[in-house]
C-alpha positions in Angstrom: 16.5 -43.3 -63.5 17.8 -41.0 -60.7 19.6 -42.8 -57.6 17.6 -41.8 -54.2 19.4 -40.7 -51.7 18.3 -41.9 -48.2 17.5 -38.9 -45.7 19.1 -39.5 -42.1 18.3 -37.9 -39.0 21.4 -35.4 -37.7 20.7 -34.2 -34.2 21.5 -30.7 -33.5 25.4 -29.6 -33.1 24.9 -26.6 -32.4 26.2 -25.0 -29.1 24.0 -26.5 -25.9 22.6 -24.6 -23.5 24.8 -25.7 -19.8 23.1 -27.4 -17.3 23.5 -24.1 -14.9 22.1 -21.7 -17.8 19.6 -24.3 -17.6 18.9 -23.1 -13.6 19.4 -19.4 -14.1 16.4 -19.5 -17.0 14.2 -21.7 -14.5 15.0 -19.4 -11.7 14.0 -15.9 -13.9 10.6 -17.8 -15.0 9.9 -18.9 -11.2 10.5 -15.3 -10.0 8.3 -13.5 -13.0 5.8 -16.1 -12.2 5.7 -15.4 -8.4 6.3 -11.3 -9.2 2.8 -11.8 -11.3 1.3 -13.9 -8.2 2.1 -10.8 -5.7 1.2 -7.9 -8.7 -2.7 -10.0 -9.0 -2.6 -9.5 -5.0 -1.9 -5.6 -4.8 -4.3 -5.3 -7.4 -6.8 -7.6 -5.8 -6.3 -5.2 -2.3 -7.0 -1.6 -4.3 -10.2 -1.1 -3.9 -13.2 0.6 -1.6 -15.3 -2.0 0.8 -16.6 -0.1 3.6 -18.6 -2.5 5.7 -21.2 -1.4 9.0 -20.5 2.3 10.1 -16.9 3.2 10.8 -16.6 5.6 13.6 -12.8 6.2 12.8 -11.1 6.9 9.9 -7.3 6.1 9.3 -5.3 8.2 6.7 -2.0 6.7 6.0 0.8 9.4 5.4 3.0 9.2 2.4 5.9 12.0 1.1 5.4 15.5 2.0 7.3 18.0 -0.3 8.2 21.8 0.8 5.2 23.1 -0.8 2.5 20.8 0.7 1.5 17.5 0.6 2.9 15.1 -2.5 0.6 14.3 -5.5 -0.2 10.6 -4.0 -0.9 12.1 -0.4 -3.2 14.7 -1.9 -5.5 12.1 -3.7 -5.4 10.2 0.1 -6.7 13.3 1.3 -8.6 14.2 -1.5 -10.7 10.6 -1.4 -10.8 11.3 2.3 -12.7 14.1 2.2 -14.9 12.8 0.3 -16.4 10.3 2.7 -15.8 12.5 5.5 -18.6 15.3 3.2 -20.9 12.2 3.7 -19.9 11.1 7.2 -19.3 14.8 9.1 -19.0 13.4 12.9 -16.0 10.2 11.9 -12.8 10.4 14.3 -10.0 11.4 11.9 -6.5 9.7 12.6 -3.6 11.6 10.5 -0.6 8.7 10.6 3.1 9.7 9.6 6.3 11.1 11.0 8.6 13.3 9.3 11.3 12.1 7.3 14.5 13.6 7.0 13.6 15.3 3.6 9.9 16.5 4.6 9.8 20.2 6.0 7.0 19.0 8.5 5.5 15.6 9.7 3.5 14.2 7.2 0.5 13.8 10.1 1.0 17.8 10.5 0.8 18.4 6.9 -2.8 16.4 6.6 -4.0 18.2 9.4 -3.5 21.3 7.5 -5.2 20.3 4.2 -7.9 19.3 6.0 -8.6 21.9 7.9 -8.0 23.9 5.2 -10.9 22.1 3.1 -13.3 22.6 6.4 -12.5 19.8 8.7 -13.1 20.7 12.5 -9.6 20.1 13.9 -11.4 18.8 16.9 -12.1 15.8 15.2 -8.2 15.1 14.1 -5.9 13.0 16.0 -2.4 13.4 14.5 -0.2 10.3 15.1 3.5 12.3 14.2 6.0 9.2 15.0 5.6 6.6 12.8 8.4 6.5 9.9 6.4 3.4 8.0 3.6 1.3 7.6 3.7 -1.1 10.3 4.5 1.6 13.0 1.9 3.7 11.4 -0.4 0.6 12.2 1.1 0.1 16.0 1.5 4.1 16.8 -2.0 4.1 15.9 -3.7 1.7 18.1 -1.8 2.3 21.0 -3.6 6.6 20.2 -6.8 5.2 19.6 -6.8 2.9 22.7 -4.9 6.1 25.2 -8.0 8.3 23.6 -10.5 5.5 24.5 -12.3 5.7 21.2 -14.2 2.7 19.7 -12.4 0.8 17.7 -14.7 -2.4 16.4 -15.4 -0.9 13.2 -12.1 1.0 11.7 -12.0 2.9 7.9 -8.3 3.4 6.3 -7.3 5.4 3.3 -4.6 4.8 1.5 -3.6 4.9 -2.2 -4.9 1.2 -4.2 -1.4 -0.4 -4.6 -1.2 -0.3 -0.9 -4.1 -1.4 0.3 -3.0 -5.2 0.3 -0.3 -5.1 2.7 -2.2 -2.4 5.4 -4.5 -5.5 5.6 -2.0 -7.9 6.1 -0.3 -5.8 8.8 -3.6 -4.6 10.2 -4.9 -8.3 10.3 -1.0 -9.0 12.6 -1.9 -6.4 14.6 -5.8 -5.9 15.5 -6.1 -9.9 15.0 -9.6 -10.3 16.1 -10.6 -6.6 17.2 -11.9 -4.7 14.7 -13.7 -4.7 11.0 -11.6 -2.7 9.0 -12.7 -1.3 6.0 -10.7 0.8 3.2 -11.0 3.5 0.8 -8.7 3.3 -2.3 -6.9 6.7 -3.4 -6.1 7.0 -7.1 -2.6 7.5 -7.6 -3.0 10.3 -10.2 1.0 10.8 -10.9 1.2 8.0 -13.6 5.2 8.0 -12.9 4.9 7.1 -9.1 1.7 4.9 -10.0 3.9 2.7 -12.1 7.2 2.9 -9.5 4.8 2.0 -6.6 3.0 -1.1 -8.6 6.5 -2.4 -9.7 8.1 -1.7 -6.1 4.6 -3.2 -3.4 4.9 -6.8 -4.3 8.7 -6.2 -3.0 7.6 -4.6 0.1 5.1 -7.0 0.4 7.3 -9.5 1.0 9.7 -8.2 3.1 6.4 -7.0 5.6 5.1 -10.6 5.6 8.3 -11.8 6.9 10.0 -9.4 8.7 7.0 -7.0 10.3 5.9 -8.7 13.4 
């Protein structure tokens, strides 16, 4: 009869993982799990909701390029124009400076397309200072309020991936003042759609705790 061999348990003696490998792994799964957290809140803030009757409507500026206005500014515009075909008499507010790359100011540049598409120019306030979102959102209160206009029920438009932090910067700023509503621009360039999705929760972040 064949001897059996008892079977005994050998516990792995292979090459262990160090206790600060151990911290760098847990570090790089707490920050894809709080990248994922922000991402489902940009994507949560990209869409329309228009609420009551806006009597002003907000367009946000974004890169102007020596030809004209960039791909994701046109479909700003573009979506603009749209409601502004339904709503003829809303207070248009162009919002962006001119960066040190852009032939014009970005609030110049959508003053032009939309004229150019039939807007009455009379109707366009251009704010021409602001060189980022949360001045965009400042420079454009303090227009609204020298030009007297009513302010309780506010439109902006702005491509989707940004919509989420215009609110949080909005809410900061017009705490209390006004229902804002928002149209959500497609971002038709698929490169910059990606770029801009992987870069907002980023910016996000750094708005929430350093634009005040």
């Amino acid at each position: 009869m064949r001897k059996r061999v008892k079977q005994y348990y050998h516990p792995y003696g292979g090459r262990r993982i160090p206790w600060w490998g151990k911290v760098i792994i847990a570090l790089i799964l707490l920050a894809a799990v709080c990248f994922g957290i922000l991402e489902g809140i940009v994507l949560s803030g990209g869409r329309d909701a228009v609420q009551g009757e806006p009597k002003v409507m907000v367009i946000l500026g974004c890169q102007v390029k020596p030809w004209g206005p960039s791909i994701l500014l046109q479909d700003r515009l573009d979506k603009a124009l749209d409601y502004w075909q339904e709503h003829p008499e809303i207070t248009i507010v162009v919002s962006g400076g001119q960066g040190p790359d852009e032939p014009t100011s970005e609030a110049r540049c959508m003053y032009d397309y939309l004229t150019g598409q039939g807007v009455d120019g009379g109707q366009i306030l251009l704010e021409d200072q602001s060189h980022n979102t949360w001045e965009n959102i400042q420079y454009t209160l303090d227009l609204l309020q020298s030009e007297g206009l009513d302010t309780d029920e506010m439109l902006v438009v702005s491509n989707g991936f940004h919509l989420a932090r215009v609110k949080l910067l909005w809410g900061r700023e017009w705490e209390g003042e006004c229902t804002l509503s928002t149209l959500a621009a497609p971002s038709t360039h698929v490169p910059s759609r990606v770029k801009m999705y992987i870069r907002e929760p980023f910016a996000l972040v750094k708005s929430f705790l350093f634009d005040r």
